[in-house]
Biotite code that builds the C-alpha atoms (Angstrom):
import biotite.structure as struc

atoms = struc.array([
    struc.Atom([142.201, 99.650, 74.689], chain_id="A", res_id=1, res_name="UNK", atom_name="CA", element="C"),
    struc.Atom([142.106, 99.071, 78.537], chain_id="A", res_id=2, res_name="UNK", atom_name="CA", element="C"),
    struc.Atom([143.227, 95.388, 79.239], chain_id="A", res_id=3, res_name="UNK", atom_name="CA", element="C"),
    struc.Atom([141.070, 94.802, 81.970], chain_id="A", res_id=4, res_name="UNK", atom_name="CA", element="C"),
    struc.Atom([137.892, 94.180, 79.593], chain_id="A", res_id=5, res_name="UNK", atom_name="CA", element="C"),
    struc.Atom([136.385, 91.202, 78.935], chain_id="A", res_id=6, res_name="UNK", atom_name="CA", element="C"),
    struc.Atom([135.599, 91.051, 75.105], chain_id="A", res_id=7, res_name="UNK", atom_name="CA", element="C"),
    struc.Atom([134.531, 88.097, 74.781], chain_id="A", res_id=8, res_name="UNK", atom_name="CA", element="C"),
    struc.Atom([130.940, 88.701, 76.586], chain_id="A", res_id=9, res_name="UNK", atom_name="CA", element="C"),
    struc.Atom([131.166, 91.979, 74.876], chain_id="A", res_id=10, res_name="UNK", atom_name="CA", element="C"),
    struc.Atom([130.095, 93.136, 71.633], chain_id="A", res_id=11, res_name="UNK", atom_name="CA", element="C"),
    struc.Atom([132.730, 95.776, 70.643], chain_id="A", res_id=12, res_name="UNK", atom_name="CA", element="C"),
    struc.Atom([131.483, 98.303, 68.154], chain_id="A", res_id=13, res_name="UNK", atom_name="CA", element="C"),
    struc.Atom([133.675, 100.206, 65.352], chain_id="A", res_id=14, res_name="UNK", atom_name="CA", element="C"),
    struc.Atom([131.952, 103.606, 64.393], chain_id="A", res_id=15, res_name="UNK", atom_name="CA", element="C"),
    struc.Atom([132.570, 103.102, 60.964], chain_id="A", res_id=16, res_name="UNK", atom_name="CA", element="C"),
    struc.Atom([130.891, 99.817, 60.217], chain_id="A", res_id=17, res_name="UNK", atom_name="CA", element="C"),
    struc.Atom([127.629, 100.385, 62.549], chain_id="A", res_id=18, res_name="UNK", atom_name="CA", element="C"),
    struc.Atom([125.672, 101.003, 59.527], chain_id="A", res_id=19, res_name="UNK", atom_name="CA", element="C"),
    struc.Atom([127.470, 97.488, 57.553], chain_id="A", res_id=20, res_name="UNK", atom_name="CA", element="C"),
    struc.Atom([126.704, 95.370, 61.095], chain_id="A", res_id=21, res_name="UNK", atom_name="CA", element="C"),
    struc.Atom([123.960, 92.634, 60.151], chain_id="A", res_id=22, res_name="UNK", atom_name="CA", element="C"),
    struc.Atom([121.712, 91.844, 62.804], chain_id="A", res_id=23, res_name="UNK", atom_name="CA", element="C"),
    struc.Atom([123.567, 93.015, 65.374], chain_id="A", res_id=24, res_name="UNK", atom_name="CA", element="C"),
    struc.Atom([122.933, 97.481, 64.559], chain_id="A", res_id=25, res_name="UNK", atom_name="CA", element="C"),
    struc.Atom([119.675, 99.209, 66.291], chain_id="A", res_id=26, res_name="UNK", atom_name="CA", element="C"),
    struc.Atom([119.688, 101.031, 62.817], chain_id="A", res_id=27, res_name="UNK", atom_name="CA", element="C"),
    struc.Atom([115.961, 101.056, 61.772], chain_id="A", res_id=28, res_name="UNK", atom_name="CA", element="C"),
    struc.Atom([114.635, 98.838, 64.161], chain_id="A", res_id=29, res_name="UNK", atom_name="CA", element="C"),
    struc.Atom([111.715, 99.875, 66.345], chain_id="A", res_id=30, res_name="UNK", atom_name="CA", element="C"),
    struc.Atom([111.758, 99.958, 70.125], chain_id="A", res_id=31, res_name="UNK", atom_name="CA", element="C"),
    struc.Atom([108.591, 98.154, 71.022], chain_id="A", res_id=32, res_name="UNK", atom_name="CA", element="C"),
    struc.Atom([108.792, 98.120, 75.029], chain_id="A", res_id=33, res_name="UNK", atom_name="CA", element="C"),
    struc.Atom([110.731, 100.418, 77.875], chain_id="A", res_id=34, res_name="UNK", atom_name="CA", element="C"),
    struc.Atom([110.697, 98.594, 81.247], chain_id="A", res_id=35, res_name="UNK", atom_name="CA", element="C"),
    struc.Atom([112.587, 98.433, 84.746], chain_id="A", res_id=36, res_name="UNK", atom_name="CA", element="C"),
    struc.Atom([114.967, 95.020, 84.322], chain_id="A", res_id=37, res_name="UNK", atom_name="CA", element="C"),
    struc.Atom([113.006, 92.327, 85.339], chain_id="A", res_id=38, res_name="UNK", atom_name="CA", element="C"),
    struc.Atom([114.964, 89.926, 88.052], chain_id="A", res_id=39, res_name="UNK", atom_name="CA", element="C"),
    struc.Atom([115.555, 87.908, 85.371], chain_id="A", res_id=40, res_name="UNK", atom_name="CA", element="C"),
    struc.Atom([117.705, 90.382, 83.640], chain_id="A", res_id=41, res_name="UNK", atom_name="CA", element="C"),
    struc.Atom([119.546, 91.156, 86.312], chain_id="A", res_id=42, res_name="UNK", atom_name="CA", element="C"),
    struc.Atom([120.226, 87.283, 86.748], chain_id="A", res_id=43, res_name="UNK", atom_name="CA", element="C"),
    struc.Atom([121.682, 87.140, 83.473], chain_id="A", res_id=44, res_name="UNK", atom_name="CA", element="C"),
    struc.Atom([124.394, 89.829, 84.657], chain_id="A", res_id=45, res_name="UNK", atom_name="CA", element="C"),
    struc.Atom([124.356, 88.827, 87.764], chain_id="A", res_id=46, res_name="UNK", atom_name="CA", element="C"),
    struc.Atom([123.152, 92.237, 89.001], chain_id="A", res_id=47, res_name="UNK", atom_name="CA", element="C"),
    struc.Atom([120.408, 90.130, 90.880], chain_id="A", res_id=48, res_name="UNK", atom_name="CA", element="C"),
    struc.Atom([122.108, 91.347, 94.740], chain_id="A", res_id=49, res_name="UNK", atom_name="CA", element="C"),
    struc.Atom([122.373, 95.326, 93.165], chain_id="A", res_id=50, res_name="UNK", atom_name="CA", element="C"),
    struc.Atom([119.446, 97.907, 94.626], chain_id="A", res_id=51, res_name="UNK", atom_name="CA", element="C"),
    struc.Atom([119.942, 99.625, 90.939], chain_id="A", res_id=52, res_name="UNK", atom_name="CA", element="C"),
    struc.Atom([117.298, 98.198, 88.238], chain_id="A", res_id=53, res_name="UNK", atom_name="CA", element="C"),
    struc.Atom([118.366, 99.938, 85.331], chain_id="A", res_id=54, res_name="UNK", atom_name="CA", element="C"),
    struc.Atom([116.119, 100.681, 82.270], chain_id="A", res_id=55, res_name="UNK", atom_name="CA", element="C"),
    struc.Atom([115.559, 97.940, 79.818], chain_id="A", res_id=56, res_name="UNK", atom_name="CA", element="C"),
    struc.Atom([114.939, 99.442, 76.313], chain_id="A", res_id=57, res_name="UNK", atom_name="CA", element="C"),
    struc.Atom([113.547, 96.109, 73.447], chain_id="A", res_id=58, res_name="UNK", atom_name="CA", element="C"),
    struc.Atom([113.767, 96.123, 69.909], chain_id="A", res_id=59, res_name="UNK", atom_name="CA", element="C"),
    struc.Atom([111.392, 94.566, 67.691], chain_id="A", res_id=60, res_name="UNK", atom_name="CA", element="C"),
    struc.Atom([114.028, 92.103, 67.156], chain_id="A", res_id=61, res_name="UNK", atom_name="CA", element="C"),
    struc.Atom([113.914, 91.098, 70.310], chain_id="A", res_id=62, res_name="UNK", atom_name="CA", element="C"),
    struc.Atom([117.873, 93.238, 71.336], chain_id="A", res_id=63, res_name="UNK", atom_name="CA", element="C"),
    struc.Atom([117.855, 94.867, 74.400], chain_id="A", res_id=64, res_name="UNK", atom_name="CA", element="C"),
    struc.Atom([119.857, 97.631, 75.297], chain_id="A", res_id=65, res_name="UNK", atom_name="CA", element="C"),
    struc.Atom([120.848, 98.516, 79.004], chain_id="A", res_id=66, res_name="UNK", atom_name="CA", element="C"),
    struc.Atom([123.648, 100.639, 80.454], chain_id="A", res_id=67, res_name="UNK", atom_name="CA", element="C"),
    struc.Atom([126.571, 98.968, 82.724], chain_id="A", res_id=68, res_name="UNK", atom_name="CA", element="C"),
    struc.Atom([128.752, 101.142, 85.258], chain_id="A", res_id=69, res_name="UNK", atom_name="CA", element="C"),
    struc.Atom([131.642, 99.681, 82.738], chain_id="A", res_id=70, res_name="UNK", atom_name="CA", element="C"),
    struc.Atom([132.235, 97.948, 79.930], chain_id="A", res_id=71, res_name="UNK", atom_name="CA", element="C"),
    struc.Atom([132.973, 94.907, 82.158], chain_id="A", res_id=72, res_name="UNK", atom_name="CA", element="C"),
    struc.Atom([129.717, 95.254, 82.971], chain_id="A", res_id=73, res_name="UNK", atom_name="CA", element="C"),
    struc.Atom([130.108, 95.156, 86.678], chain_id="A", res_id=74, res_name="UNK", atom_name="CA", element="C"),
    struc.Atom([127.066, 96.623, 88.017], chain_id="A", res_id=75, res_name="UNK", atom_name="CA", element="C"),
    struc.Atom([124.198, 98.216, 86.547], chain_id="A", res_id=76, res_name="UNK", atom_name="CA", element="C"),
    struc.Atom([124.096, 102.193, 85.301], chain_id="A", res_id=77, res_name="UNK", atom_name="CA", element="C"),
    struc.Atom([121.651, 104.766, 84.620], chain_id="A", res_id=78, res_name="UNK", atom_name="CA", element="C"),
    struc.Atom([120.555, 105.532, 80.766], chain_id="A", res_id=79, res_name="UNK", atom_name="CA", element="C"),
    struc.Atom([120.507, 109.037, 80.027], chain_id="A", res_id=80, res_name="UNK", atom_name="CA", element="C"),
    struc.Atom([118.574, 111.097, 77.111], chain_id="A", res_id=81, res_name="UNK", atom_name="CA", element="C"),
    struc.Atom([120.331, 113.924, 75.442], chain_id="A", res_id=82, res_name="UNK", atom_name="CA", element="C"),
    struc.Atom([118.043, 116.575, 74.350], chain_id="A", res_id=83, res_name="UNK", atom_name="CA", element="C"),
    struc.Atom([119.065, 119.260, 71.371], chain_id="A", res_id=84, res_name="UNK", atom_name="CA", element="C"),
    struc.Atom([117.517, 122.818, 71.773], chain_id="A", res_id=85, res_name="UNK", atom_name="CA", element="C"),
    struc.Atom([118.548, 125.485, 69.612], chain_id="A", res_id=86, res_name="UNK", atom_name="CA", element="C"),
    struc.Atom([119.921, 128.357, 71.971], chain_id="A", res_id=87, res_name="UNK", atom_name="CA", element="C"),
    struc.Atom([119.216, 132.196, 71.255], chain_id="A", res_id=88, res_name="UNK", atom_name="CA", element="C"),
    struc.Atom([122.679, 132.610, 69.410], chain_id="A", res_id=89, res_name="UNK", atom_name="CA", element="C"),
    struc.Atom([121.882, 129.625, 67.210], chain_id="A", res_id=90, res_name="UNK", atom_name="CA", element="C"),
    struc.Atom([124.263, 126.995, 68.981], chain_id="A", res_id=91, res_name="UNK", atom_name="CA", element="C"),
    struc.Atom([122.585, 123.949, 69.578], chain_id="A", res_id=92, res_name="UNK", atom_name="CA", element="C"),
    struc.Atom([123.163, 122.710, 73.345], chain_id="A", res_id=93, res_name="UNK", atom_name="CA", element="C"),
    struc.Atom([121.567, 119.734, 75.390], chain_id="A", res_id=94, res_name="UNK", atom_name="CA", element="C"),
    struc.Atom([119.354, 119.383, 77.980], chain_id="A", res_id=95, res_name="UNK", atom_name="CA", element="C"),
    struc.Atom([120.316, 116.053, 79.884], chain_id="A", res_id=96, res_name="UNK", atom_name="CA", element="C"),
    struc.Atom([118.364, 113.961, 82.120], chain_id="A", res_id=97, res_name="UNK", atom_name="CA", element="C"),
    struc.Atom([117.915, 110.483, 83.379], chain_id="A", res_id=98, res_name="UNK", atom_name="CA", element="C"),
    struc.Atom([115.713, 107.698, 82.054], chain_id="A", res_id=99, res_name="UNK", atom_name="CA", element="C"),
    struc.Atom([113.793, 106.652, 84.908], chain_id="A", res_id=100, res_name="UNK", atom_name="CA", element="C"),
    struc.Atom([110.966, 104.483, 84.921], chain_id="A", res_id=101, res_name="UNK", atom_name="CA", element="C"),
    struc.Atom([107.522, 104.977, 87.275], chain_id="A", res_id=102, res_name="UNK", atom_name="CA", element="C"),
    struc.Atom([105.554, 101.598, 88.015], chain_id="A", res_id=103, res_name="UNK", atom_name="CA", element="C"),
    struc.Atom([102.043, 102.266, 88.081], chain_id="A", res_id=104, res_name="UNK", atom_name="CA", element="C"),
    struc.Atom([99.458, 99.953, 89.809], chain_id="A", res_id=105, res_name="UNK", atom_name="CA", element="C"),
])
């Protein structure tokens, strides 16, 4: 593990017991709002001075997930969505793009 992360502002995930987490997994929960972080997210990283507003994704229990540059979470990053497409031959391989976010008047 790189000793240059904080852990203990992070929550540090073992594969094998995501689905055994309580009240901490996005297993089953619902994502009831996708919006550009508000200043007051970026306060609470203290992104507030970055020109990057990354995408905010909300559970329904009220979790938010957001993507860092690090795990140190030292600026914000850019959330990406991983498409699967079944090619001609059968292999499955993914279309990637970025999650971006249009304000609308």
């Amino acid at each position: 593990m790189n000793d240059d992360i904080d852990l203990n502002n992070s929550l540090v995930l073992d594969p094998n017991e995501l689905s055994t987490m309580e009240n901490r997994s996005l297993i089953g929960r619902t994502v009831v709002d996708v919006h550009t972080a508000t200043d007051d997210e970026l306060m609470v990283e203290n992104w507030i001075n970055s020109k990057h507003r990354p995408t905010v994704v909300v559970f329904d229990d009220g979790a938010k997930l957001y993507a860092s540059t690090d795990m140190n979470g030292s600026a914000p990053g850019e959330l990406f969505l991983a498409l699967p497409e079944e090619s001609t031959s059968g292999t499955k391989i993914w279309h990637k793009q970025a999650v971006i976010i249009v304000e609308t008047a």
